[in-house]
N, C-alpha and C positions, 0 to 999 in steps of 0.2 A: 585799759584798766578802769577807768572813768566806766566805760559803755557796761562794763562787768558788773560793776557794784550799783550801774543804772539799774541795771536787767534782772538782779538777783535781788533789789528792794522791792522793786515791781511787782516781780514773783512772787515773795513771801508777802506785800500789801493785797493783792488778789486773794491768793490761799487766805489772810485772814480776815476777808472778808467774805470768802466761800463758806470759812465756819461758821462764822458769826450769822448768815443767811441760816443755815443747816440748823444752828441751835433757834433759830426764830421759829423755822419751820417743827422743830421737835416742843418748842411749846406751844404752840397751835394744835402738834398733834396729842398733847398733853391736856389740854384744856379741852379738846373735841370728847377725849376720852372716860374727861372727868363729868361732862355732860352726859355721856352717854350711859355709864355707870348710876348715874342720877332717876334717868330716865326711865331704866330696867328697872331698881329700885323700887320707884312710884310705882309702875307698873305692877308688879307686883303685890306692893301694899296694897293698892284698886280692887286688884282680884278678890282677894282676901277680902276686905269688909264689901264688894259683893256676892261673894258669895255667901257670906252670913247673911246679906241682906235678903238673898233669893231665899234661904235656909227660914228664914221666918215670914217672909212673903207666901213661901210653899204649906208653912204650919197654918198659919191666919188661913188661905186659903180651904184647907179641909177644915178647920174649923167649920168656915162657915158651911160647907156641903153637910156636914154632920146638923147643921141648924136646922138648914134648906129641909133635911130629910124628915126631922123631927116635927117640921114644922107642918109638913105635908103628911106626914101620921097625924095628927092631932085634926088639921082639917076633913080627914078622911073619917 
């Protein structure tokens, strides 16, 4: 009877610290995810204000060819 209610404490002190591992593990992989979702995000926003930046790097560029050419009329 003793060895019974030994082996069935036992039992259930193990299981609840299988869970209690399981839920550590489930916020690690909670906070892995929450970084990750972060990550994408920025990534993201990045693109975006470069490619506006390329988008006016690319304008200022012809500009100046239009200068360049103008300029080389005038010399001519």
């Amino acid at each position: 009877m003793v060895a019974e209610t030994l082996l069935l404490n036992t039992s259930t002190e193990t299981l609840e610290e299988a869970i209690i591992q399981i839920g550590h593990i489930g916020n690690w992989l909670e906070a892995i995810g929450i970084i990750i979702i972060i990550w994408i995000i920025y990534t993201i926003v990045e693109l975006i204000i470069s490619r506006k930046r390329y988008k006016k790097l690319k304008l200022i560029l012809e500009k100046i060819e239009t200068i360049e050419t103008k300029i080389d009329k005038i010399k001519k």
